[in-house]
C-alpha angles and dihedrals in degrees: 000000000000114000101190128034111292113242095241088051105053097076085051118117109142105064125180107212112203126203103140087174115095138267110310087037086064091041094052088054091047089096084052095052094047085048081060085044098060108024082055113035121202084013097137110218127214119198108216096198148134122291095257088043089053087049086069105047087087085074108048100077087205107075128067103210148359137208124188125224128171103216116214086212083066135066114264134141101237099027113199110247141214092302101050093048095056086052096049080056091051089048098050099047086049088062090052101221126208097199146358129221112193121196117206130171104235082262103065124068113224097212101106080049095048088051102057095053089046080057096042083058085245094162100206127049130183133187151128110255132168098208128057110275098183107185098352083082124042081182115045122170103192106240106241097178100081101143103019143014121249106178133050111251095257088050096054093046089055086049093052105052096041082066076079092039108256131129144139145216100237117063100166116124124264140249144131127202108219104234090235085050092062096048101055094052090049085061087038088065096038097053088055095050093256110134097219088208096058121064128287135159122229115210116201104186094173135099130165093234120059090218098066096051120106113221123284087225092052086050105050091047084049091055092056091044097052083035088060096037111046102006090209113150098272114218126195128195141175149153110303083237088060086057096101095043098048100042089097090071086052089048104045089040108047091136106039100037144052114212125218098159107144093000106096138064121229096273095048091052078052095061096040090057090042098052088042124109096214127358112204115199151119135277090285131110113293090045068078109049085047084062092046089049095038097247109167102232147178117221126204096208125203114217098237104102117007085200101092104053108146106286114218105345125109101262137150108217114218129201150138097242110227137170095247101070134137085040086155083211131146093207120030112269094208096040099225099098087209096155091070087007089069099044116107118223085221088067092048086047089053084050108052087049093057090049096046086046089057107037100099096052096032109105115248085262136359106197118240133185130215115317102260109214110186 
């Protein structure tokens, strides 16, 4: 690993940075891209990603600009076909790159990506890759986690970038609340009777792969039990395409809950996490912004990539544990869900109590590696 700037790297000052996976994937790069931002000062840096990752660009005050781009190499429900991809390499040559830096879990290989900015002229191209890439990296940084990961997501894109020499001090995760997001949540809040300065909890009981959700009967019982214990104002919130599946939680709850499921943009999610005494998700992406914004959380974790555990941020990480973990699935392969299926609302109730206990004395982040199963 480089300690100082690599030669080829210290003209650059246009770098494409790639992450075609979704919201808390950027956000797990976004130490990595400050580490770009300090080592190379005035560089201007471009975020190449999905159209839910570039929803969130607004937000990282680090980068300058975002295109979005559905790869047809990742998963997405409309790909972009021949056509659009001709035209992403257009894009991307127009803008006249000195270097790409292209983010992959230990999973993925980077070599489509690799490819289009070999297409696009971007003349360096870094990236960790398990097979031989010959002239498609200029950069290449072997894979070594063929069978397992070893480091947390945050971990392996520092890592990646300081192959090149750059780093930074600061690898918390970033995230800035827009000042007009904040206020609208805050009268958000008001106009349902909810005082934004006392204490309130924020469920988000969502998550884009099934296999990630925690069940809609564990979280209806889990609603009565922190009712009964804090009697803090209880939001919930989800995608505006999880309205119809998590009405049920609204319905059941109309009392004991205020739904915002479907009603807020990304920054105001933002604010709502950030304001909140205690989040409890998945491992899904606002259990990240919560760890940007220093949200204390509890994250139901499903056991399919111990990678992406809450990075900084006071948590307690919750899990069945079964042997078939790190399926890196989106739907269960056995069928059973075991690893939320099996996990009482009684224990998350136990855990949100603990973190709420110690939040006044808890520091604004504690550090933590990858999540180790055994």
């Amino acid at each position: 690993m480089s300690t100082r700037l690599s030669r080829p790297w210290q003209s650059v000052r246009r770098i494409l940075c790639v992450r075609l996976d979704s919201l808390g994937d950027v956000l797990m790069c976004t130490p990595a891209i400050r580490a770009l931002r300090h080592t190379l000062p005035g560089c201007r840096l471009t975020l190449l990603t999905s159209p839910s990752g570039a929803a969130v660009a607004p937000c990282i005050p680090e980068l300058d600009a975002a295109i979005a781009y559905r790869a047809p190499w990742m998963k997405h429900a409309e790909p972009a076909g021949t056509e659009a991809l001709q035209e992403c390499a257009t894009q991307l040559a127009a803008q006249r790159f000195d270097a790409a830096v292209i983010f992959t879990t230990y999973s993925q290989s980077p070599l489509p990506a690799a490819m289009l900015c070999h297409l696009a002229g971007i003349p360096l191209r870094l990236a960790s890759c398990r097979e031989n890439p010959y002239q498609l990296l200029t950069d290449w940084v072997p894979e070594r986690e063929l069978e397992r990961a070893s480091r947390h997501e945050v971990q392996r894109q520092l890592d990646l970038v300081a192959h090149v020499g750059c780093a930074t001090s600061d690898t918390t995760l970033s995230f800035a609340v827009p000042a007009a997001d904040a206020s609208r949540v805050g009268t958000k809040l008001e106009d349902a009777g909810i005082d934004p300065a006392a204490p309130y909890l924020v469920l988000h009981a969502g998550a884009s792969a099934a296999s990630r959700r925690y069940p809609l009967r564990h979280w209806l019982v889990l609603i009565g039990m922190l009712r009964r214990q804090f009697g803090y104002p209880i939001v919930l919130t989800g995608d505006r395409g999880e309205a119809d599946a998590l009405r049920p939680l609204a319905e059941a709850w109309k009392a004991a809950t205020h739904s915002l499921i479907g009603k807020l943009e990304l920054g105001e999610l933002g604010a709502l996490i950030r304001g909140s005494s205690l989040l409890i998700t998945g491992n899904t992406g606002p259990a990240h912004i919560a760890a940007a914004v220093g949200t204390p959380l509890v994250d139901l974790y499903a056991l399919t990539n111990p990678q992406h555990t809450p990075w900084r941020v006071a948590h307690r990480l919750l899990f069945h544990d079964v042997s078939c973990r790190n399926c890196l699935r989106s739907s269960c392969p056995q069928g059973h869900h075991a690893c939320l299926d099996s996990l009482a609302p009684r224990t998350v109730l136990e855990a949100a109590v603990e973190l709420l206990a110690a939040a006044p004395q808890r520091p604004a982040r504690t550090d933590d590696g990858a999540l180790a199963f055994p």
